[in-house]
C-alpha positions in Angstrom: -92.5 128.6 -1.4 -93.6 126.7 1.6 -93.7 128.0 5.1 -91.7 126.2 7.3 -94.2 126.5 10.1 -93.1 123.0 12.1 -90.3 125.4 13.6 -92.9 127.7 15.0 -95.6 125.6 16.2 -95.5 126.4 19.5 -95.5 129.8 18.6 -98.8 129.2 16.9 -100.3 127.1 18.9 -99.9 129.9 21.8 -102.0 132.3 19.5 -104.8 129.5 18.8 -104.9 128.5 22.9 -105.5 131.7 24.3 -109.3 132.3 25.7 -110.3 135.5 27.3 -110.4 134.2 31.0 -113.8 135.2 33.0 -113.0 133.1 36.0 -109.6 133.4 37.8 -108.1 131.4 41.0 -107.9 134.2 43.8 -105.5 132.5 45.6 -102.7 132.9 42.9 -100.3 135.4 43.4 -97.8 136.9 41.0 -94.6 138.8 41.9 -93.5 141.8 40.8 -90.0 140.5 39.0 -92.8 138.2 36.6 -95.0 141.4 35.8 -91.9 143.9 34.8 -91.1 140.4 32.9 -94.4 140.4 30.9 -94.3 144.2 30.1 -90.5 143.6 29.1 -92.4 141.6 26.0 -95.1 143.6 25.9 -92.9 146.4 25.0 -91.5 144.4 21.8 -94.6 145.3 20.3 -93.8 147.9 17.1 -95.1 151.1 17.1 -95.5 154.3 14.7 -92.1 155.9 14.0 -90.7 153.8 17.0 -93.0 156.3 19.2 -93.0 153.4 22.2 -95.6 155.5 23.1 -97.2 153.1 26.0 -97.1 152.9 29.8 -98.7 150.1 32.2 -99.9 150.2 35.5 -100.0 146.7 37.3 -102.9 146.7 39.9 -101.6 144.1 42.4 -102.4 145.4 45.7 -106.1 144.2 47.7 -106.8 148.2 48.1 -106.0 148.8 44.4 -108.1 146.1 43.2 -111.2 146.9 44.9 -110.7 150.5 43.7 -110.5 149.7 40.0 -113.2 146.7 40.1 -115.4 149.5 41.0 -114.2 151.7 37.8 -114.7 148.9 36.2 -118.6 148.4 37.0 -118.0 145.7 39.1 -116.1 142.8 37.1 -115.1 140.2 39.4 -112.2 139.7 37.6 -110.1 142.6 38.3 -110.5 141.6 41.9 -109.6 137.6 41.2 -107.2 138.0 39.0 -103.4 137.8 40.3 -103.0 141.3 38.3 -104.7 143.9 36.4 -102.9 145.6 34.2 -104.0 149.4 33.0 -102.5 149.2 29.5 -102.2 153.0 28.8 -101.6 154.7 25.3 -99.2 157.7 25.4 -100.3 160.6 23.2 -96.8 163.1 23.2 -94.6 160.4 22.4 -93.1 162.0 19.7 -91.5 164.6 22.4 -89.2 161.5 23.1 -88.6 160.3 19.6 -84.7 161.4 20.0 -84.4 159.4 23.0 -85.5 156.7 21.7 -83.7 156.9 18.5 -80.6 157.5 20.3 -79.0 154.1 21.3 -79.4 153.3 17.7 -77.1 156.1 17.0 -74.8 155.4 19.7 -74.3 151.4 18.4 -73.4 152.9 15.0 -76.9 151.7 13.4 -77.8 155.6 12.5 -75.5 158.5 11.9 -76.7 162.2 14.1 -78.3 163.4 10.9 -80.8 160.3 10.2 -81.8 160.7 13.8 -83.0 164.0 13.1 -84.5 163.6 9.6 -86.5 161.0 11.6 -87.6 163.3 14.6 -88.2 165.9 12.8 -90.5 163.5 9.9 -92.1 162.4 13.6 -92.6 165.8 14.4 -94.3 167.0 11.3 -96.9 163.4 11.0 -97.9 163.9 14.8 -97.3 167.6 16.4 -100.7 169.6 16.4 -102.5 166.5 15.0 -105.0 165.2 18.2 -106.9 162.7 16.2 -103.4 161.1 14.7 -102.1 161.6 18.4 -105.4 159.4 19.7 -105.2 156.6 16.6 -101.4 155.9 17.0 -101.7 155.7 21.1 -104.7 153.5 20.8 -102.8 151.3 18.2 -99.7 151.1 20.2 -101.1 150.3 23.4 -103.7 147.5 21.3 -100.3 146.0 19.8 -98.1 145.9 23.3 -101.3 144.4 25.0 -101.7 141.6 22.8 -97.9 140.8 23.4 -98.8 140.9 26.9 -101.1 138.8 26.8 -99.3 136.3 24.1 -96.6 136.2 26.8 -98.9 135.6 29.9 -100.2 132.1 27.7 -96.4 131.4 27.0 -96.0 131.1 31.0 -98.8 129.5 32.1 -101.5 131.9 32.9 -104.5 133.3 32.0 -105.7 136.5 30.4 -108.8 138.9 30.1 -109.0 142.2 28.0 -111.0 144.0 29.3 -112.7 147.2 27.7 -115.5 148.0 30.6 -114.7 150.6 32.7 -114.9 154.6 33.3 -111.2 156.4 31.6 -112.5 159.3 33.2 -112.4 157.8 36.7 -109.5 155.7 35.8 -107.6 158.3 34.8 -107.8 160.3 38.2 -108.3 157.7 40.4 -104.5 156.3 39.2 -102.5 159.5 38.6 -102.9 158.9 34.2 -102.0 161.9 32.5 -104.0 164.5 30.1 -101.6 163.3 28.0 -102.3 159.8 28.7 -104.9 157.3 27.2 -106.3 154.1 29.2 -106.8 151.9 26.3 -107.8 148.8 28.0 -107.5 146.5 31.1 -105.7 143.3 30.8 -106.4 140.9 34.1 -103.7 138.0 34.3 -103.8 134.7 36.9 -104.6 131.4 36.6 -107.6 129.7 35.9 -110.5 128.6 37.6 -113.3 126.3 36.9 -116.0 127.8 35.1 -114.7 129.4 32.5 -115.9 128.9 28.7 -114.3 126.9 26.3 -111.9 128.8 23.4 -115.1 130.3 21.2 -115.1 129.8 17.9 -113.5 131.7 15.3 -115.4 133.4 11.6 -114.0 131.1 8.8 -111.1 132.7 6.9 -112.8 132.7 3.8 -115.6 135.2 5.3 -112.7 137.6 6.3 -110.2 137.5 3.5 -110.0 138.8 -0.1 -107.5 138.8 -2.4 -106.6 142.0 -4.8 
């Protein structure tokens, strides 16, 4: 069957336009109603057992900026860009599985007992299990940042993922939680000159197999 994939072409071409941004505009400034509005889509990202187990810090201010360049050995671009975001991967988010199971319930989608078949099936795959605690909040946070930066390209702006910097640092410099996981930094602004064109891509036929 063919794809209909003239209804989504803006949709792909989003995905095939987006270049990791070195160089951003200093003098661009973002405010905070368009960042909560990029983590809104961010957060539509899917996760393990609808664990939503993710949380974001936005690094706006001058002070902040300079604090977290320096965590970050010194890349210019947390200190360009209109906002860094510390994309951070929860690992006890199945301690909130109920609540966020439970507008399902309340809308008439799932009955009391499926909500706790599910917690306690989420309670089994991830309680007492670090490593599965650490996999699942590094894929989570991966996921939500790629739909944040998917969105950023969707209004305009640039985006850098960015995995150079100290967690340890991070972590206690910005009040992240034992609990909690910096996965990565995303900067967003716009643009300036200097940047690198969109590299190229491995062919599909190096990558791909068929079973």
């Amino acid at each position: 069957m063919s794809l209909q994939l003239d209804t989504c072409t803006e949709a792909l071409e989003l995905i095939r336009a987006r270049v990791s941004t070195s160089h951003f505009n200093p003098a661009f400034e973002i405010d905070d109603d368009l960042v909560a509005d990029l983590i809104a889509h961010a957060c539509e990202a899917p996760s393990a057992y609808h664990l939503q187990n993710w949380r974001f810090i936005a690094v706006k201010s001058a002070t902040g900026k300079e604090k977290l360049c320096q965590l970050a050995y010194g890349q210019q671009q947390v200190i360009n860009a209109a906002v860094t975001v510390i994309v951070i991967g929860t690992l006890n988010g199945h301690e909130r599985i109920r609540d966020n199971l439970q507008p399902l319930v309340d809308a008439g989608h799932m009955g009391p007992e499926d909500l706790e078949a599910w917690a306690s099936d989420t309670h089994r795959g991830m309680h007492e299990r670090p490593v599965k605690q650490r996999d699942e909040a590094i894929r989570s946070a991966s996921l939500a940042a790629m739909n944040l930066m998917t969105a950023a390209q969707a209004l305009g702006l640039a985006s850098a993922p960015m995995g150079g910097f100290d967690a340890v640092a991070v972590s206690a410099e910005f009040g992240i939680e034992a609990t909690e996981l910096p996965v990565m930094l995303v900067a967003i602004g716009r643009p300036a000159p200097g940047n690198w064109p969109r590299k190229p891509r491995r062919p599909v036929a190096e990558v791909l197999s068929f079973v």
